[in-house]
Each structure stands twice: as structure tokens, then as C-alpha cells.
C-alpha positions as CSV (number, residue, x, y, z in Angstrom):
1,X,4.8,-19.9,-14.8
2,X,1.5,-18.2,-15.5
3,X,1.2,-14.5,-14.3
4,X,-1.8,-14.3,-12.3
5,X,-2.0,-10.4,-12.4
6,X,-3.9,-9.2,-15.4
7,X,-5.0,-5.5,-16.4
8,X,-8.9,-5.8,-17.6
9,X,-10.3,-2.5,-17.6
10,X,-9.3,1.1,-18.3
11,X,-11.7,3.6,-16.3
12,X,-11.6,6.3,-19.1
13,X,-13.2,9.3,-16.9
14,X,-10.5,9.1,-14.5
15,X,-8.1,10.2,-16.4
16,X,-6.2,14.0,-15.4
17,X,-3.3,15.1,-17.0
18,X,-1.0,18.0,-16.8
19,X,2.1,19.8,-18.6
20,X,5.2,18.8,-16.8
21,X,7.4,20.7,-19.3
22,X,8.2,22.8,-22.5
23,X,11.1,21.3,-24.1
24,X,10.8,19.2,-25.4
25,X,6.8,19.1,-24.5
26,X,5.8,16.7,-22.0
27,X,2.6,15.9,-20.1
28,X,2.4,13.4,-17.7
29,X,-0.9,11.9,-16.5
30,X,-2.8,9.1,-14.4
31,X,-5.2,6.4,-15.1
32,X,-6.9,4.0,-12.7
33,X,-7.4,0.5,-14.4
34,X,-8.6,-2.6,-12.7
35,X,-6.2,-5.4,-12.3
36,X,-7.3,-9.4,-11.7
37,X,-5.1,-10.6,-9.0
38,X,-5.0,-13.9,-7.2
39,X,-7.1,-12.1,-4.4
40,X,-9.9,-10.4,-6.9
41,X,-9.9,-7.4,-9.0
42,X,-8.5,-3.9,-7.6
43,X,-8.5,-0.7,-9.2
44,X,-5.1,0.5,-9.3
45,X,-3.7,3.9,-10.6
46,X,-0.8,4.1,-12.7
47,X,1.6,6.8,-14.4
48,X,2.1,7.2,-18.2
49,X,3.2,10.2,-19.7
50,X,2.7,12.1,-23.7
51,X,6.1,11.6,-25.7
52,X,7.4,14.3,-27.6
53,X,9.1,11.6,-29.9
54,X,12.5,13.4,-29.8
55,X,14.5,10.0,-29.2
56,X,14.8,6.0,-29.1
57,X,12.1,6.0,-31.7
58,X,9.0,6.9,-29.0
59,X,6.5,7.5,-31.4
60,X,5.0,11.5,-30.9
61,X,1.9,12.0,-28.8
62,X,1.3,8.4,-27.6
63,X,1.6,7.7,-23.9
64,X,4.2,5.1,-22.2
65,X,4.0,3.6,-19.0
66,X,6.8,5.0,-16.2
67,X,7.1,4.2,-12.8
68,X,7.3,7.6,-11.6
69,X,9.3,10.8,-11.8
70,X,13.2,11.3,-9.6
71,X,12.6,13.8,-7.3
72,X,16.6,14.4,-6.7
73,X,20.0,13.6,-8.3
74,X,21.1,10.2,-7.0
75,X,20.1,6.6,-6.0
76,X,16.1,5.2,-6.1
77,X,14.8,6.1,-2.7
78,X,11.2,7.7,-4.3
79,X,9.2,4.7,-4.4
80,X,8.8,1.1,-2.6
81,X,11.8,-0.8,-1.8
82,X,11.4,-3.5,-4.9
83,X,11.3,-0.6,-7.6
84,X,14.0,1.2,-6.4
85,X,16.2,-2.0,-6.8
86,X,14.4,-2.7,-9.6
87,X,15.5,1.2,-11.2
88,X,18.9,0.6,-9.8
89,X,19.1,-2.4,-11.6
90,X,17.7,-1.4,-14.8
91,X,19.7,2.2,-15.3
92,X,23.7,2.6,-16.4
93,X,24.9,4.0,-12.9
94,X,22.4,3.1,-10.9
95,X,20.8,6.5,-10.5
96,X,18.8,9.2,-11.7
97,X,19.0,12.9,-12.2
98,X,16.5,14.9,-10.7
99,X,13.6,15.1,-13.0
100,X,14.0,12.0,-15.0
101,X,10.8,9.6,-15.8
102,X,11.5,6.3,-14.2
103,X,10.5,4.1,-17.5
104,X,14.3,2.0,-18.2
105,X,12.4,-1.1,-16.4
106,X,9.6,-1.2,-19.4
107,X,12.9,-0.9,-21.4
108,X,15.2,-3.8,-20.1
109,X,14.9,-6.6,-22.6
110,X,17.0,-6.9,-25.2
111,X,15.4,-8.2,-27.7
112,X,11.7,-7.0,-29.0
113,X,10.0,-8.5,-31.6
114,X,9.4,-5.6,-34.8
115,X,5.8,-6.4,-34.2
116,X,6.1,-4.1,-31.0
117,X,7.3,-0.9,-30.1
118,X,9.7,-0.5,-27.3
119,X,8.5,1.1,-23.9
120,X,5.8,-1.3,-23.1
121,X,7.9,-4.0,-21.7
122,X,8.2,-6.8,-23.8
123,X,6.2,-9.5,-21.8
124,X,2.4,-10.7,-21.1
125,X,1.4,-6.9,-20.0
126,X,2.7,-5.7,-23.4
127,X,-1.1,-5.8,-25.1
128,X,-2.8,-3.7,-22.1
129,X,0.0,-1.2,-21.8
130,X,0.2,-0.4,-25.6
131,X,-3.7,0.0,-25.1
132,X,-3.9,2.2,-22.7
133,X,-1.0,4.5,-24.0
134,X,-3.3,4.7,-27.7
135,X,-6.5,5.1,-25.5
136,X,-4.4,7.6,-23.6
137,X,-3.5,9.0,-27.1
138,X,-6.7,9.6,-28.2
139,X,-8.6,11.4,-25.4
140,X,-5.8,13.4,-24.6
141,X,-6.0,14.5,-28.1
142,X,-9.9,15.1,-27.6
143,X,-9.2,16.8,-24.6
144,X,-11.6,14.0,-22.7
145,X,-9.4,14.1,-19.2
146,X,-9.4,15.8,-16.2
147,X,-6.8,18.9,-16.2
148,X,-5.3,18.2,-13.0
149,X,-3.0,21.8,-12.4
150,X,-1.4,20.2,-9.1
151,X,-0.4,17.2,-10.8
152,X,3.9,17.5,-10.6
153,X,6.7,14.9,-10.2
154,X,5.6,14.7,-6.3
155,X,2.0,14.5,-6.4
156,X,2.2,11.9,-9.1
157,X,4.7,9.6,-6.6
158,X,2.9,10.4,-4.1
159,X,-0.7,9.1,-5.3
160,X,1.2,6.0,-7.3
161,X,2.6,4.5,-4.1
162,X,0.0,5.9,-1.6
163,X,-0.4,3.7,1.6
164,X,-4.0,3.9,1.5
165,X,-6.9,1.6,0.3
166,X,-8.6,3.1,-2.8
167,X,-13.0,2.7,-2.7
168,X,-13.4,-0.8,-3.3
169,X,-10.8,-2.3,-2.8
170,X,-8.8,-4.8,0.0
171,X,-5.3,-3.8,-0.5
172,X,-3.7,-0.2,-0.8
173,X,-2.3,1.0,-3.8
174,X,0.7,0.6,-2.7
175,X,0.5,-2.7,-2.8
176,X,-1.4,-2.9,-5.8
177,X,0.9,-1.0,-7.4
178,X,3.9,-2.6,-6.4
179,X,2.7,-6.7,-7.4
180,X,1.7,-5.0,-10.9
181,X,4.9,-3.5,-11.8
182,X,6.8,-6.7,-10.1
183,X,4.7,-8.8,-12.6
184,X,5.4,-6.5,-15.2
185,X,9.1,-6.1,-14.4
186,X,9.7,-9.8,-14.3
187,X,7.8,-10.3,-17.4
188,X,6.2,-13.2,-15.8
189,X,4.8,-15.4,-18.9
């Protein structure tokens, strides 16, 4: 089966960043992209945050792709239905400590090719990920983003899984959101 969701375009000036801790250092950021789906092109926001490379060979400074942040100890309830079954799924217990980036779904396959680094999921939205965690990279590092101060764990949820139609577009980003990360999940080829 042919995915029909595609990420075409990174909208570099509307990306805002901010520290989210100290040790090891973290920032976490957003990016709206616009996405081809079976009903048009929508401009969808997503989460990525800075690795501080301390473990599973994350490679310092670039930026992977997570669903969001646990805002308490315990089971998925933070986000839509479908990626809180989809966390569940995807983590050893089926929960999170308060805190934790919610990335093990762009981590579930079990084999990745050495050609690839880990993080990025391993299917057709590999490519655009591992893009826009480099371009991510790089303007962070020229400090071309938006420092956005009230950017935290809640705020980033919040605006990933908002119910509310972004300028431009048909369906909310909720929605948006929610068909891109099932795609991505399912590593629809």
C-alpha cells in the first residue's frame, strides 16, 4: 500500500525553541511543515527536540522527532486516543514517567538499515524527518528561530494536538497531526 501522506515543505521562520533542561541539556522546539494528504496540502506543526547525545547512539545537537512530552507518572492519556495506544504499545510497561519525551514509536522497528540512524522511524517518512532534524540542526546552531520562553512540556502538547484549524487549512491539527504520526507509526510503504 502506498502512503498517501507526504511531508513537502519545512516553513523555516516558524521555528521557536526553548531549554527544557540542564542535564543532560535539552531544548525542545516546534516546526510547522506542510503535509500532502488525500484531501490537499495542510500545514501541520510538529515536536522535535536537540539531543544531548548521552545514549542509544543519538548523535549530539541534531533534532529527533517525538510525539510529545508525559505530563505525569503513568499510562498515555496526554494526547489523542490512537497515540496513546500507540505509546502504550511501543514502551516496556506501557507507561511513562513524568517528564519523558514520547519518541519509542519512531523507535519500534527492529531492524534499521546502517545507512540510517535510529529515531527517525524506519519507513517512507524517514528522508523528511532526518531533514528537518539536520535543518533543525543547523539554525538552531545559527540561532535563526524563534525563542519561545513559554514553550514547556504542556504548551508543546497542547499546540501539537490543538482542536483548532490552523490559517489555511480544512482540518485541525489535531487531525493533521494525528493521520501524520498514524502514517508514520505504521510505516505505511
Amino acid at each position: 500500500m502506498i502512503s498517501e501522506v507526504e511531508i513537502q515543505k519545512i516553513h523555516l521562520k516558524s521555528f521557536r525553541a526553548n531549554i527544557y533542561n540542564l542535564e543532560p541539556f535539552r531544548v525542545i522546539g516546534l516546526i510547522d511543515v506542510d503535509v500532502k494528504y488525500s484531501y490537499g496540502i495542510e500545514r501541520v506543526t510538529l515536536a522535535f527536540y536537540r539531543s544531548s547525545g548521552t545514549n542509544n547512539g543519538k548523535i549530539k545537537g541534531l533534532w529527533y522527532p517525538i510525539v510529545g512530552i508525559k505530563l505525569e507518572t503513568g499510562p498515555f492519556t496526554e494526547f489523542t486516543d490512537y497515540l496513546n495506544h500507540a505509546l502504550t504499545m511501543s514502551t516496556r510497561r506501557g507507561y511513562g514517567k513524568k517528564g519523558w519525551l514520547a519518541k519509542s514509536v519512531f523507535f519500534t522497528d527492529s531492524y534499521v538499515p546502517k545507512s540510517r540512524f535510529r529515531g527517525f522511524s524506519n519507513g517512507p517518512h524517514y528522508e523528511p524527518l532526518f531533514e528537518i532534524g539536520k535543518t533543525l540542526m543547523n539554525l538552531y546552531d545559527e540561532d535563526s528561530y524563534y525563542e519561545m520562553h513559554e514553550l514547556d512540556a504542556k504548551t508543546l502538547d497542547d499546540l501539537v494536538i490543538e482542536d483548532r484549524i490552523l490559517p489555511g487549512n480544512k482540518h485541525t491539527q489535531r487531525e493533521n497531526y494525528n493521520r501524520l504520526m498514524a502514517d508514520i507509526i505504521n510505516g505505511v510503504k
